[in-house]
C-alpha positions in Angstrom: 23.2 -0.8 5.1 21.5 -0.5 1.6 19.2 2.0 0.2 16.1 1.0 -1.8 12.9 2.3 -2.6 9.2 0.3 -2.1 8.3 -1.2 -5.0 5.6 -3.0 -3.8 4.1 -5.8 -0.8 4.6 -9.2 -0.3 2.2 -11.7 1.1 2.4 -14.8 2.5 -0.8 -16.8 3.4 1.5 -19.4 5.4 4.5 -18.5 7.3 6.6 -19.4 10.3 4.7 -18.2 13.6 7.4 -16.1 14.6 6.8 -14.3 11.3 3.1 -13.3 11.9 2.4 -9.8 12.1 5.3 -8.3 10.2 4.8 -6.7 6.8 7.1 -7.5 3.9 7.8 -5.0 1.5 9.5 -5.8 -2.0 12.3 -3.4 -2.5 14.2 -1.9 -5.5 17.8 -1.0 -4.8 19.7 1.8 -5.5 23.3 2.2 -5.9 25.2 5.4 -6.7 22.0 7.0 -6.8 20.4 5.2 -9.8 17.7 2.5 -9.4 19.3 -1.0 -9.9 17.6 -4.3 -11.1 18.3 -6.0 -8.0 15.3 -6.4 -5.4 15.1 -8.1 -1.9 12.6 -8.6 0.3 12.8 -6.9 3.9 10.4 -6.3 6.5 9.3 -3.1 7.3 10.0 -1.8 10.8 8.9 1.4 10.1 5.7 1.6 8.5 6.9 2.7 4.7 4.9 3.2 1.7 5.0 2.2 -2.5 7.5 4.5 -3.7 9.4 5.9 -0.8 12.8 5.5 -0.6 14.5 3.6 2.7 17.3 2.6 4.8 17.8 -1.1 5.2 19.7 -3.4 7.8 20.7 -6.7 6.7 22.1 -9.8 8.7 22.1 -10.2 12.3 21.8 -6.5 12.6 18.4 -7.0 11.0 16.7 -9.2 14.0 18.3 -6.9 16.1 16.4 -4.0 14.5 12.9 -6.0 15.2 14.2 -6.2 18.9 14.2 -10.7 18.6 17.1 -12.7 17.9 14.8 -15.2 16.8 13.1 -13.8 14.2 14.6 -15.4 10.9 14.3 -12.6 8.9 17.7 -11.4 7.0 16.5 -7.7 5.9 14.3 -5.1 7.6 13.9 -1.5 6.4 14.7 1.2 9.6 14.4 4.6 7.6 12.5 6.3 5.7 14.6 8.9 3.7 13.5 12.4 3.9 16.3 13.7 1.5 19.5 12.6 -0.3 22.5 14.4 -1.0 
């Protein structure tokens, strides 16, 4: 899992058609609590907003999290963090 925060949307006018309908955010990370210059792209499976902070799954766990195998997507955020401690 990695922790991040929304720094902004990505769009794609052309994409795979397993890919339509999914949002992609372009996320931030943070690591030991400190934002990071280090960004990915995941989709959001949770309908997050620029500046919020969120939990991401990566890897197979990530088309899991979107419920289809066969989505080839390698990132997608599942949380939205209320509080950090």
């Amino acid at each position: 899992m990695i922790i991040g925060r929304v720094y902004g949307s990505v769009v794609s006018t052309h994409k795979l058609e397993s890919l339509v309908g999914y949002k992609f955010m372009l996320i931030q990370c943070i690591e030991h609590g400190t934002l990071v210059d280090k960004f990915l792209v995941a989709v959001d499976g949770v309908g997050a907003g620029m500046g919020e902070d969120v939990i991401i799954t990566t890897g197979s766990g990530a088309r899991k999290a979107l419920g289809n195998d066969e989505v080839p997507v390698d990132a997608v955020i599942v949380g939205i963090l209320d509080e950090k401690q």
